[in-house]
C-alpha positions in Angstrom: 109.9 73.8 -4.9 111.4 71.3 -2.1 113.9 69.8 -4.6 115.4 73.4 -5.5 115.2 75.2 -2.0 119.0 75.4 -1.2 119.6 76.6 -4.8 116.9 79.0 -4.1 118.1 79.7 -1.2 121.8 80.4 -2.9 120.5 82.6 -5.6 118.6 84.7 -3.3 121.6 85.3 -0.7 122.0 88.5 -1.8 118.4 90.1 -1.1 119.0 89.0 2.6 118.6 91.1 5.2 121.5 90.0 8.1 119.5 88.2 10.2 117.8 86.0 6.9 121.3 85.6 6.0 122.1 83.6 9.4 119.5 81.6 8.6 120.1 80.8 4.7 123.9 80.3 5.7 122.9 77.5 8.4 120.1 75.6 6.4 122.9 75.0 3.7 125.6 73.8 6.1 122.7 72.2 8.0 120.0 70.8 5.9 119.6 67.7 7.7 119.2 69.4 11.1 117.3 72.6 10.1 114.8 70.6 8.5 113.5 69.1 11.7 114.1 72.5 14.2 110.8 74.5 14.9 110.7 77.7 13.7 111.8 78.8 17.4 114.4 76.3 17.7 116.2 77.3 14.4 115.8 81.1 15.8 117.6 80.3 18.9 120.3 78.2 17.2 121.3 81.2 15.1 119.9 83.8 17.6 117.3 85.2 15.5 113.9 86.1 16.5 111.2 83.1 15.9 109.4 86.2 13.3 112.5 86.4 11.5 112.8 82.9 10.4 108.6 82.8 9.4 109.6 86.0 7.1 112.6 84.2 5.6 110.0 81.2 4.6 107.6 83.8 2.9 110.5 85.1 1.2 111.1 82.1 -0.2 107.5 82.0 -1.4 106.2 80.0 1.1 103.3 80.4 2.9 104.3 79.6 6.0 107.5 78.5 8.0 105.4 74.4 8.1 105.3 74.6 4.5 109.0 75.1 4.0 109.9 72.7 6.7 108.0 70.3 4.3 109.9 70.8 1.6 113.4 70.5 3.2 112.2 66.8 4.4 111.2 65.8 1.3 114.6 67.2 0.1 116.5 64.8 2.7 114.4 62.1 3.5 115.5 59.8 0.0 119.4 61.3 1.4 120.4 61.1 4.7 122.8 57.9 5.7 122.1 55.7 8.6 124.5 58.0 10.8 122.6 61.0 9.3 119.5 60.0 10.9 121.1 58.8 13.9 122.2 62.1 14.7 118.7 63.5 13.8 116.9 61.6 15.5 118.8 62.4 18.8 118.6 65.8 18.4 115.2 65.5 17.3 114.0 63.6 20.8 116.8 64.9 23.4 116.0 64.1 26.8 112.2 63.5 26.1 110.9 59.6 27.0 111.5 57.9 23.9 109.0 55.3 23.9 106.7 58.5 24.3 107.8 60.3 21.3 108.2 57.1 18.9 104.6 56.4 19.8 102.9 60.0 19.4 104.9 60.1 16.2 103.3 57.0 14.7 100.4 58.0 16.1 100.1 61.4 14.1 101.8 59.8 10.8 98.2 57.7 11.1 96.1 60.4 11.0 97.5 62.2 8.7 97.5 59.3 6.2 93.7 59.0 7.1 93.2 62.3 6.4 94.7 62.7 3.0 94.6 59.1 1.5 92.6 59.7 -1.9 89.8 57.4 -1.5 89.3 57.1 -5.5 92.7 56.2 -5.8 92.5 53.2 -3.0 89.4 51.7 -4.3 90.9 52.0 -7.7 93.6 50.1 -6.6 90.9 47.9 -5.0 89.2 47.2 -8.3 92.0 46.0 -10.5 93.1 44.0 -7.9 89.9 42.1 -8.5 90.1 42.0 -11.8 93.5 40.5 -11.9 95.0 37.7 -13.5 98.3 37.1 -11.1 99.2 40.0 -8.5 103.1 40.2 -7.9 104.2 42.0 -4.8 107.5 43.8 -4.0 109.2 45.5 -1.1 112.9 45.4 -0.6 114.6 46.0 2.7 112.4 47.7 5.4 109.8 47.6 3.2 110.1 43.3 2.8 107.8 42.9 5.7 105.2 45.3 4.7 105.3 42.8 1.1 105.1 39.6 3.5 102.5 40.7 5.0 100.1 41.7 2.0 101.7 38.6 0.7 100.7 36.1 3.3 96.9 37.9 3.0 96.7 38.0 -0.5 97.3 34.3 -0.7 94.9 33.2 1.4 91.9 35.6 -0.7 93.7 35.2 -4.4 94.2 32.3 -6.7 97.3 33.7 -7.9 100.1 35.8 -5.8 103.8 35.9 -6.5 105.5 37.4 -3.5 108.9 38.4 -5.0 111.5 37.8 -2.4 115.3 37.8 -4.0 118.7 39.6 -3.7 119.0 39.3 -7.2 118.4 42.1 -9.5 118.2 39.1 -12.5 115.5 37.1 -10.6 113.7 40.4 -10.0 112.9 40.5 -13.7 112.9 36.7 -13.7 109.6 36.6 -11.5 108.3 39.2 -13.3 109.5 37.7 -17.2 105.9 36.4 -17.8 103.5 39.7 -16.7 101.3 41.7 -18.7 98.6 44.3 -19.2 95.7 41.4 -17.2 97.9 41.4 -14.3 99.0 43.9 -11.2 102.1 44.8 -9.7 102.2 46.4 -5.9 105.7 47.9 -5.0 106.5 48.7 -1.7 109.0 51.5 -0.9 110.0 54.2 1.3 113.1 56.5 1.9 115.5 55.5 1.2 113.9 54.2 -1.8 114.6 50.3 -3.1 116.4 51.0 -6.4 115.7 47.5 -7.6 111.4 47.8 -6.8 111.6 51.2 -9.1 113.1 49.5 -11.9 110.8 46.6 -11.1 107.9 49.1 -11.4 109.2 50.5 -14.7 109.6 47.2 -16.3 106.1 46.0 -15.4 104.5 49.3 -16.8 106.3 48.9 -19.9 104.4 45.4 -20.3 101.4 47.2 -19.9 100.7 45.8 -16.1 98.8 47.8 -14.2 101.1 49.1 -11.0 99.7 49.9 -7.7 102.5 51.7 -5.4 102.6 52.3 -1.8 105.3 54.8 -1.3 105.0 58.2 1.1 104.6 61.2 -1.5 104.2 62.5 -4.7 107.7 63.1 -5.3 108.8 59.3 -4.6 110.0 57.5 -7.7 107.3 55.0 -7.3 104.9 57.3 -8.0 106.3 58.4 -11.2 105.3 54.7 -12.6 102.3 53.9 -11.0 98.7 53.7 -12.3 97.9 54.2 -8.7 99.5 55.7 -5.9 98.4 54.8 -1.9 100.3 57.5 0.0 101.3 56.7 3.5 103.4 59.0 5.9 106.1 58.0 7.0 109.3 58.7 9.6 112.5 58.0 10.7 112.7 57.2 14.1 116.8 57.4 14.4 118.4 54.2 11.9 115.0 52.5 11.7 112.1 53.3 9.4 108.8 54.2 11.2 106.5 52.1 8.4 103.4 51.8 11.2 101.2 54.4 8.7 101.8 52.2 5.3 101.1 48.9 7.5 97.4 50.3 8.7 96.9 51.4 5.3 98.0 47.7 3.9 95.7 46.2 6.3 93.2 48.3 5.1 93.9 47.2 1.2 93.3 43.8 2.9 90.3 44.4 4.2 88.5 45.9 1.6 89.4 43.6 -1.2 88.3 40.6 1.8 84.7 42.2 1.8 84.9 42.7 -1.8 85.1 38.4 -2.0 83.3 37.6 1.4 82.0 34.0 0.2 84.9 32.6 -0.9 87.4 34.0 1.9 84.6 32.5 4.6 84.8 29.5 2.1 88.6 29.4 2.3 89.1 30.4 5.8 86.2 27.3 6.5 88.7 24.8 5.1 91.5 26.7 6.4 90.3 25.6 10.3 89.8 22.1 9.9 93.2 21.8 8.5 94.7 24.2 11.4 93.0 21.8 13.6 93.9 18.7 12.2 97.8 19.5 12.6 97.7 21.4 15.1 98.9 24.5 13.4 97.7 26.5 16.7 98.6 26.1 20.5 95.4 25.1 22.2 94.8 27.6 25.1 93.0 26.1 28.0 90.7 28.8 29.4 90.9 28.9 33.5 87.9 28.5 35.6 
């Protein structure tokens, strides 16, 4: 339902009671804002009563006021514009501590990926990793440091990693001319989704590739393409993305498919020190006494 809540909210204006009708008329003008208030906050604003605005969620057909919260940021999240979420954001954290609130926030987007990552899917993901030929990885934007990251991992345990980094939609398909069903294609995104890495996703399931994408929920356009989905939650916090929940859950990825080849990342990683140590790649630390 969260992509047809204000026109459900429109066709039901008239069954309103006065009060509900406070509340429909302000979540339409105020999308952005009402779908961050509390249930008590988006009372007060349009001085209702906190039961009045949990009956006009079950009116709805939700089951609770949470629920369609949920669905009116999954509505905005893919929308707002970087001054949308400015303003958000400060009306979200007011006069609280902010390094606080960023904190706690990442903190809970954590456990909440814990909690409802679906473990098939990630050692699914895990296994045709494995089994690839080449592994292409993608994230655009915000999401470019998640892909260095895997990338920079991944090329220390594969044989084979292209790390697509370009501001070119031609290149895009360029790096990706040559794939095909042996091979495995992670894209990266988050709101505001990369239009490029979903068109890079449908390209690469049309040549049969198998696509692996870590995006933050069912409704994302990545998901739509992929063979397997890793959800992560994510946030806004104000003009910047809040991507710490999709970074654990990369590290994770990374560790698992490390185990998965213990002998010849401790192999690797064996070479890997005596060149570090030949030139110098590390400071030397003297410990003290």
């Amino acid at each position: 339902m969260s992509r047809d809540i204000l026109t459900a909210i429109q066709n039901r204006m008239p069954t309103f009671s006065k009060g509900q009708k406070l509340i429909a008329h302000f979540i339409l003008d105020s999308y952005d804002k009402a779908a961050f208030m509390t249930a008590s906050r988006l009372g007060k604003t349009v001085n209702v009563s906190e039961s009045t605005v949990v009956r006009f969620a079950a009116e709805l057909g939700y089951d609770g006021y949470p629920s369609m919260q949920k669905a009116l940021q999954e509505m905005i999240r893919s929308k707002l514009t970087s001054i949308q979420r400015i303003e958000v954001a400060n009306d979200r954290i007011g006069d609280q501590d902010i390094l606080s609130t960023v904190m706690q926030s990442d903190i809970e987007k954590i456990r909440l990926t814990l909690e409802e990552t679906d473990r098939g899917g990630f050692h699914r993901a895990v296994d045709a990793l494995l089994s690839a030929r080449r592994i292409y990885v993608m994230g655009a934007r915000s999401a470019a440091a998640l892909a260095d990251f895997l990338g920079f991992y991944f090329n220390l345990i594969f044989d084979d990693v292209v790390l697509i980094r370009t501001t070119s939609v031609s290149e895009t398909f360029e790096h990706l001319l040559r794939v095909s069903c042996e091979d495995v294609v992670i894209g990266i995104s988050f709101p505001r989704y990369s239009s490029r890495t979903v068109q890079a996703l449908r390209f690469a399931r049309d040549r049969g590739a198998n696509v692996v994408a870590i995006t933050d929920s069912e409704t994302s356009p990545l998901t739509e393409t992929a063979t397997v989905a890793l959800l992560a939650k994510s946030d806004m916090a104000s003009f910047v993305d809040s991507l710490v929940a999709p970074l654990s859950l990369i590290n994770a990825l990374i560790v698992a498919v490390g185990r998965r080849k213990n002998a010849d990342v401790a192999q690797t990683f064996s070479t890997l020190e005596k060149i570090w140590s030949a030139y110098g790649v590390y400071e030397q630390v003297e410990e003290e006494n």
